[in-house]
Every structure is written in structure tokens, then in C-alpha cells.
N, C-alpha and C positions, 0 to 999 in steps of 0.2 A: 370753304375750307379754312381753318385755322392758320394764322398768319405763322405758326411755330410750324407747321406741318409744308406750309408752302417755301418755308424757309429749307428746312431739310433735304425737300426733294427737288428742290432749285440748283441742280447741278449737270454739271456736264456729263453728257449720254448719248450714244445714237440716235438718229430717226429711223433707221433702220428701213430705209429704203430698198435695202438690200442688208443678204446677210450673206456674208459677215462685210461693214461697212467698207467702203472705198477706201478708205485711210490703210486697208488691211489688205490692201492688193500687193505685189512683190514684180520686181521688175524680171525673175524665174521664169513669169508666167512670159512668153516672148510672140513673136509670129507665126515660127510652126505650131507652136503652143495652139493659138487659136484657129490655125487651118485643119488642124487634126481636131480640133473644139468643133466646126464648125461643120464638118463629115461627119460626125458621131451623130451629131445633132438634128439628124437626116431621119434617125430610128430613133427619137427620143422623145420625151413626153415635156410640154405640152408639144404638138404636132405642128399646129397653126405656127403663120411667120405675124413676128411683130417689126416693124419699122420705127426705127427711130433717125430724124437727120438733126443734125446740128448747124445754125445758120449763128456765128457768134458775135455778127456784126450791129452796132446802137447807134441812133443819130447822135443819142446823147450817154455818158452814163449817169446812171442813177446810184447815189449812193448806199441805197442799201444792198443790193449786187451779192451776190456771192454765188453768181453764176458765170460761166468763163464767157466773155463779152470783150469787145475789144471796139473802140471807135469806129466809127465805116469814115474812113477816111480817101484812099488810095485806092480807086475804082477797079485798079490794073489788079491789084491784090486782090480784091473782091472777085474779078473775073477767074483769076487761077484759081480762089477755092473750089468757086463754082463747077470748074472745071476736072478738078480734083476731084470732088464729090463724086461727077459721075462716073471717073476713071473708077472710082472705090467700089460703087455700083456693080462695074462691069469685073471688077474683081472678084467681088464676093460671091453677088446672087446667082453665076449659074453654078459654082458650089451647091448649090441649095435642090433638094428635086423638087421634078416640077409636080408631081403627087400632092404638094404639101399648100396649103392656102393662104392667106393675106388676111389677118384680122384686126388687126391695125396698123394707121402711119398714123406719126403724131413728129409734126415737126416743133422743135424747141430753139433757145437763143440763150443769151443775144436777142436778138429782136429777127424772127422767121420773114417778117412783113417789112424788114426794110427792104427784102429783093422784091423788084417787078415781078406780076404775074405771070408772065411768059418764062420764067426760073421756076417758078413754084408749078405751071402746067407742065413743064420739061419732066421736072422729075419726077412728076407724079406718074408721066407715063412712063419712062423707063422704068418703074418698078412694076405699075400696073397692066402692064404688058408681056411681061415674067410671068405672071402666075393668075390663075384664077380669085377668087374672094369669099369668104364665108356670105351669107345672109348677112347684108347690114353690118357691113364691116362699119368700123370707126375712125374716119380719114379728120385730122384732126388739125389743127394748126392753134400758136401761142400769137396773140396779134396786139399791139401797141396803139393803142386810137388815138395816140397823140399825133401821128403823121397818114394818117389813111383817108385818102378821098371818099366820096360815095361810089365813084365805078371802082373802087377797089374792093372795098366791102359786097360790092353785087358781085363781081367776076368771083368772089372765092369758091361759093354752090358751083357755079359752070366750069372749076376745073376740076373737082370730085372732092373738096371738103364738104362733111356734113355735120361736123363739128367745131366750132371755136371759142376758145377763150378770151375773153376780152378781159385784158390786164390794167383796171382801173385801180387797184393800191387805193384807193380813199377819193371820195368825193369833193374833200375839203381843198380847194386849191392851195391856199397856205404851207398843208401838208406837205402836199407833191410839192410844192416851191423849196420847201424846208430841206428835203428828199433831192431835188433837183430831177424832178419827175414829168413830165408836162402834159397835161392835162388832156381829156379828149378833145379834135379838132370839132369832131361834131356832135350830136346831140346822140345821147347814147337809146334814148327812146325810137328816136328814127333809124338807128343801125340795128338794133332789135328787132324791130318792125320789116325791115328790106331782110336780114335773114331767116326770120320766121316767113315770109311770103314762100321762099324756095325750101323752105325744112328743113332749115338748122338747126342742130341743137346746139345750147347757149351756155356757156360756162362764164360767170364774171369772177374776177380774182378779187379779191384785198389783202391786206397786210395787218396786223393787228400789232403794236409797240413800237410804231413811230414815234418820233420826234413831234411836240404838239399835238395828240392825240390825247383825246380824253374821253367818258364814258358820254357823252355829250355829243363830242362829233363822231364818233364814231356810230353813237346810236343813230343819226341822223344819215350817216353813207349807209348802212345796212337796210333803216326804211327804205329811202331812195329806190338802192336795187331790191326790196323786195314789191314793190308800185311794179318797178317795169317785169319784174316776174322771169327770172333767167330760167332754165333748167335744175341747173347746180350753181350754188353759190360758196364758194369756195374761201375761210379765209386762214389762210398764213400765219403763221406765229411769224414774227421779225428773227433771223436766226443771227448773232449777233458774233461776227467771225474775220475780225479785221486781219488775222491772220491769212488769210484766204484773199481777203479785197480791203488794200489798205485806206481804199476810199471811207469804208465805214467810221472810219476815225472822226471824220466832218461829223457824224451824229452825236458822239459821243461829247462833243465840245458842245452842242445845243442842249443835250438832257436828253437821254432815254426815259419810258417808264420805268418805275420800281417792279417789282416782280408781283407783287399785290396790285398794282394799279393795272399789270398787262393783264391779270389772270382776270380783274374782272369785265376790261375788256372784252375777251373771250365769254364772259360769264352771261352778261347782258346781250352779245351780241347772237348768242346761242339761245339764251329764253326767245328774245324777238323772234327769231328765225320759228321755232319749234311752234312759237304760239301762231306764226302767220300760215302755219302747216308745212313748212320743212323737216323733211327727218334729217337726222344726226346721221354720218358716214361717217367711218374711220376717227382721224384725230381733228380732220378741220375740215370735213366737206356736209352740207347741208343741200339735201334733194327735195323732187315733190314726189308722193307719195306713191304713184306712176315706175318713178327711173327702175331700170334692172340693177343698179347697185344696191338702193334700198330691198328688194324684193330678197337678192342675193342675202343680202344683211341677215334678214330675216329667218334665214338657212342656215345660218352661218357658214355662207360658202362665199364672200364676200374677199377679192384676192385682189394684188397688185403687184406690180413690176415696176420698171421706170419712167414708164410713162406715166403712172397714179393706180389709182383706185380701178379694177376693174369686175368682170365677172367670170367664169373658167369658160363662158363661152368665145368674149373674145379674149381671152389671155393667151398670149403666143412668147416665142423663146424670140427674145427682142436682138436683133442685127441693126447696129448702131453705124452710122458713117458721120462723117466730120469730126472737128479739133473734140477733143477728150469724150467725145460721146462713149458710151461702156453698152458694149454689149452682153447679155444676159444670158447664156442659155443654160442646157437642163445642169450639166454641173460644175460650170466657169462664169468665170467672167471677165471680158478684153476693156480695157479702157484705152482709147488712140490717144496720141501724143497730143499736149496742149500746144503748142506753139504754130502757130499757122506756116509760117516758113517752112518748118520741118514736116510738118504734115504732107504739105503739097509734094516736096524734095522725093519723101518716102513713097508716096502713092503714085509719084510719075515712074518710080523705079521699077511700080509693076507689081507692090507686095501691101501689104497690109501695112497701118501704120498704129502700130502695138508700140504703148508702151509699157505695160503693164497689166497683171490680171490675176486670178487663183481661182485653184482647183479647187474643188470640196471635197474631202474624206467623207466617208460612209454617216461618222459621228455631226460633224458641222449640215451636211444634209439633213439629219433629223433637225437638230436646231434650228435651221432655216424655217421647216415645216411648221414647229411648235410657235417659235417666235413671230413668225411674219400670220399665222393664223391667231395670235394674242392681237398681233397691232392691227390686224384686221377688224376682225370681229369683239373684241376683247375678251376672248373665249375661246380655249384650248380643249380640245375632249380629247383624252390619251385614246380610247377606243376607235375616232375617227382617227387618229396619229395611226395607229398601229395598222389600222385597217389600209388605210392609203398607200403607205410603205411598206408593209407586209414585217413588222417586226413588233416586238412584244412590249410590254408597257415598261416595263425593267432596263428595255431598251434606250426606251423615250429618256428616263430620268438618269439614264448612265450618260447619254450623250450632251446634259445641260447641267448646269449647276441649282439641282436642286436640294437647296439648302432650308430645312423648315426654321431653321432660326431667324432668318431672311424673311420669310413666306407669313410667320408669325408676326413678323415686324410691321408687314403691311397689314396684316388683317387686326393690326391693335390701330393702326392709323385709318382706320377704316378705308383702306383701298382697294382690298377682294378678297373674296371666298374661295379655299380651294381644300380639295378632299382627294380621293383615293380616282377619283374618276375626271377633273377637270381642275383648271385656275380660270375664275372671271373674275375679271376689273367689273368693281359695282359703278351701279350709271353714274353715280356722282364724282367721282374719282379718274375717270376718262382721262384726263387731261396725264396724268403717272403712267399713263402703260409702257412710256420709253423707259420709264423706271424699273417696273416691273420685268418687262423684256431682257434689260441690262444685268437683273439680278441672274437670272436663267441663263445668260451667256457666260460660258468658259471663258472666251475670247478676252472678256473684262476683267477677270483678273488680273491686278496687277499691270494692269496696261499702261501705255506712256502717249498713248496716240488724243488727239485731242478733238473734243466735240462741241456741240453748243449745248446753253444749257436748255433744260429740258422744258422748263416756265418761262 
């Protein structure tokens, strides 16, 4: 792309993880709020339960962070969340019928993998002992290999994960030292290797617009893990939000990339991939040719929640527990309070600990729909809209901002085709769909709320 055109759409925009974003949740939205959320949600679509926990404790932090983390410092505190956690457990899920199934747990951080295994087998059975499971559910875990033994890494398979993320951020030590990141303890071909023996599936992260990164080392971390051959290789745009984690300032004093130099990061690290036989997912994920997300893709039935990218087999109405985890379901969304203190205070009291959340009107439901199947797929069909929803095409474009002045704008910057029957982001252009999504949202108007930028 044209460095004029990377320039223009180099602004601040949702990622649209959710719609309408976090920043757009109301403290209205309260505790009965989400118990009376969370009974509806009994008779509501999708059916399947998703699991989300929040474990927010790091040996170290890392300063690109803008995920709610807090030191593991005070073991005693570490035991009360724990503690918390399951009290929240036993709060919520027999809410829940037991009719309804398990299609994901996906534990997140903070760092999941600073608690012993015997925490991580706990709550796996208190959940998994509630409820039945679809086929091949997706028991998941985020894991740090800068502090993991080998019997840590064996024991994960033997307490029901069959999924893990290994959170490499960059191969370059330098980097991570830059980052204050540290390194894996062991050799990440051998931890591949002990979980592929048991049938794991393998997700590695990286991070693409570090400090010290260039198209060089980066090309060099993406070989690397494409030799040892993960499942999904996932890489991150740097989301650059010191207003969130003040840490991020230390990067900013070493040199970020330019917006040109991250895009081609991105650009180089995605030919590599494409040409070693990974397909493209979503905004930053790269499969083999095999995954049900790619096959999805191919459908364009291709969906996500908060846990990531999934498929509507296992996509479920996600019940979140721990410090700010947000629960998702069919027409809310609860986020618990972030402060650990107040968390535990709340959840010993016996009640949920809401701090916030919102409802959707009939109108922002469509928009969810239209939007989150753009950032999907990059491809909206108003006829599957209308079909899904039961409502007419007049409907679609009353509920978003569609503006052809807008719509024109992109299609002279070559960023997509759109007619009487659909909007696609063209394949070159991918990296703008938060763009594109942003133009289509009401909510943007005029807004004061703040995001990262989109490049």
C-alpha cells in the first residue's frame, strides 16, 4: 500500500473484539443486571457454555502489557483469588441448565501458568463436572515458557487441556530483553514435541512493532516457528495504549516502529507464512490447511468471541469469572470489577462482582452481526444477515451507518467492493477492516472514547 493511504488510515479504531467495544460498557449495566442476563441466557442462541477464567498474576511485567496483570507477589492474595474464583463458580454455574454443554474453557492472564497444576486441575473439575461437553471441546490455556518446567508442560494433557498457546512474542532475545520479557526456559522444539506426543494442539503468539524489530528479525522468528510447525501461528499487532498500562511509556523512550516499517512487518511476515502453506484467518491468525477455522473461513462462517477466532461449532455464550473478565452472552455483556481486593470482598458476599456491562437494542444486534462477520470473514452478505436474523435488508443498513460517500472512499483507495448484495475487504487491503467496521458503526460517530490505532 501507498505510504499516503497507510498514513490516512493509521488512526484510532476498535478491534472490535466485541461489539459495541468495552470502553462502551455503563456502570447501569449492574449485578441483577447480569443474573437476570444470565437466566435468559438459558433459552438463547448460541446454546453451548463457553468458559472464560482470569488468572491476572506475572512473575514479571512485561512492558507491552495492556492486559490487566498485576505482580504475583503476596501468595496470601494469590490464595484468596483462587479462592474467590471458585466461590464465583459456585455462584454462577448452577444458574446455568444442566441441558446445555461445555464447548470451551480457555484460561487467560496475566500469566494462567504461574499457578501450580493442582489450581489449574481444581478448576477444571469444578466446571467439568457441571455439565456434559460437546465432541472435542476446546480446553485451552495462555502459557509463559519463560518459567515452565518439563513436568509442567507434560502434566497440562493429563489435567484436560488439549489446547495451548505458547507466548513467545519474538525469538530475538534482545527484543524480549528490550520488552522485559524473558525468554523461553526451554527449548521450544522439545515442548512441541512432549505436547504433540499427548495431542495437543499448538498455538504460538508473537507480537509484530516492538522496540528493535525489523523486517530481518522478525523474518527470522517466523522461520524459526514455521521449522517447528505449531498448528496456528498467531501474530499480534503491538496495540500501543499507555493510557491503559503506563508501563508502555519505557517503549516509547527506546523507539517504536514507524507505521510503514510495522505494516511491512506484518507484510513480509504474512508472504513467509502463506508461502510455507499457512492460510490467513481473521486479522492476525495463520493456520494449516487442515484447521476448522480455515475450512470455516472458507464458508464464510468463520466467528469469534473472547476467547478469539472460532467456529459456530464450538462458539458458546462465554461466562467469564476473575478480576475484569467480561462475560458475553446472547444480548449483554458483564465485565467484573478490576481490582483484586474488591473482587474477592464482592464474591465472598455471595453475589457477582459486576462492574459494568450493556444491553443491545434490536438495532446494535444487527450491527454486531454485520460487523463482527466483516472482521471475520471480510465479507458481509446482507441476504445471509437477513436470513440469520429474520429481518430485511433495509433493516441491515438502517441499523449501521451506511454511508456511500464513506463506502466510495474506500473503494477509490482500493480497500473493497461493495454492491446491492454485500461489502468485501479485497485480499490486499485486510489489514483496514477495523477501518471499514468503524465507518459502519453508529456508535463512532462523534465519539470521545479512545482506541488504538488501527496500523
Amino acid at each position: 500500500m501507498k505510504q499516503s493511504i497507510l498514513d490516512k488510515y493509521s488512526v484510532p479504531v476498535p478491534r472490535y473484539t466485541s461489539y459495541p467495544p468495552a470502553n462502551f460498557f455503563t456502570d447501569s449495566f449492574n449485578t441483577q443486571s447480569y443474573i437476570e442476563a444470565i437466566k435468559a441466557s438459558n433459552t438463547q442462541e448460541p446454546e453451548h457454555i463457553s468458559i472464560y477464567i482470569h488468572i491476572p498474576f506475572c512473575f514479571q511485567m512485561c512492558y507491552y502489557c495492556g492486559c490487566n496483570a498485576t505482580l504475583l507477589q503476596d501468595k496470601n492474595i494469590v490464595n484468596k483469588y483462587i479462592e474467590a474464583l471458585k466461590k464465583e463458580m459456585q455462584i454462577v454455574l448452577p444458574m446455568l441448565s444442566k441441558n446445555r454443554k461445555i464447548s470451551q474453557i480457555h484460561y487467560g492472564g496475566g500469566t494462567p501458568t504461574s499457578q501450580p497444576i493442582s489450581v489449574l486441575k481444581e478448576l477444571n473439575e469444578i466446571i467439568l463436572s457441571k455439565f456434559d461437553c460437546i465432541d472435542n471441546p476446546e480446553i485451552a490455556i495462555e502459557c509463559h515458557p519463560g518459567y515452565m518446567s518439563e513436568d509442567y508442560w507434560k502434566a497440562l494433557p493429563d489435567i484436560g487441556f488439549n489446547r495451548v498457546s505458547i507466548g513467545i512474542q519474538d525469538f530475538d532475545e534482545a527484543i524480549l530483553n528490550t520488552s522485559h520479557r524473558k525468554k523461553s526456559r526451554l527449548s521450544i522444539e522439545d515442548i512441541v514435541s512432549w505436547l504433540r506426543q499427548k495431542g495437543v494442539s499448538i498455538n504460538m503468539d508473537f507480537i509484530y512493532g516492538l522496540p528493535l524489530q525489523t523486517t530481518e528479525s522478525f523474518t527470522n522468528s517466523i522461520k524459526k516457528a514455521i521449522k517447528i510447525r505449531p498448528d496456528r501461528i498467531v501474530t499480534f499487532s503491538y496495540a500501543h495504549v499507555p493510557w491503559v498500562n503506563p508501563l508502555q511509556q519505557k517503549l516509547e523512550g527506546i523507539g517504536l516502529p514507524t507505521t510503514s516499517q510495522k505494516s511491512e512487518l506484518f507484510d513480509v511476515a504474512s508472504h513467509i507464512l502463506n508461502n510455507a502453506g499457512y492460510e490467513s484467518i481473521g486479522l492476525d491468525h495463520f493456520v494449516l490447511p487442515d484447521d476448522e477455522l480455515y475450512i470455516a473461513s472458507l464458508e464464510n462462517k468463520l466467528h469469534r468471541n473472547f476467547q478469539g477466532y472460532c467456529t459456530r461449532r464450538t462458539t458458546g455464550q462465554v461466562y467469564a469469572f476473575g478480576v475484569t473478565g467480561i462475560s458475553q452472552l446472547a444480548n449483554s455483556y458483564s465485565q467484573n470489577v478490576k481490582d483484586i481486593p474488591t473482587y474477592i470482598n464482592l464474591i465472598n458476599k455471595g453475589k457477582p462482582a459486576v462492574l459494568k456491562g450493556y444491553s443491545l437494542n434490536k438495532n446494535e444486534q444487527i450491527a454486531r452481526e454485520v460487523i463482527s462477520t466483516l472482521m471475520c470473514n471480510y465479507v458481509s452478505y446482507w441476504d445471509e444477515i437477513s436470513s440469520l436474523l429474520n429481518i430485511t435488508t433495509d433493516d441491515i443498513k438502517e441499523a449501521i451507518n451506511y454511508d456511500t460517500n464513506l463506502l466510495n472512499d474506500f473503494v477509490k483507495d482500493g480497500i473493497i467492493k461493495y454492491n446491492d448484495k454485500h461489502i468485501r475487504i479485497l485480499p490486499e487491503a485486510t489489514p483496514f477492516v477495523r477501518n471499514v467496521a468503524a465507518s459502519l458503526d453508529l456508535l463512532m460517530i462523534n465519539t470521545d472514547k479512545k482506541f488504538s490505532k488501527s496500523l
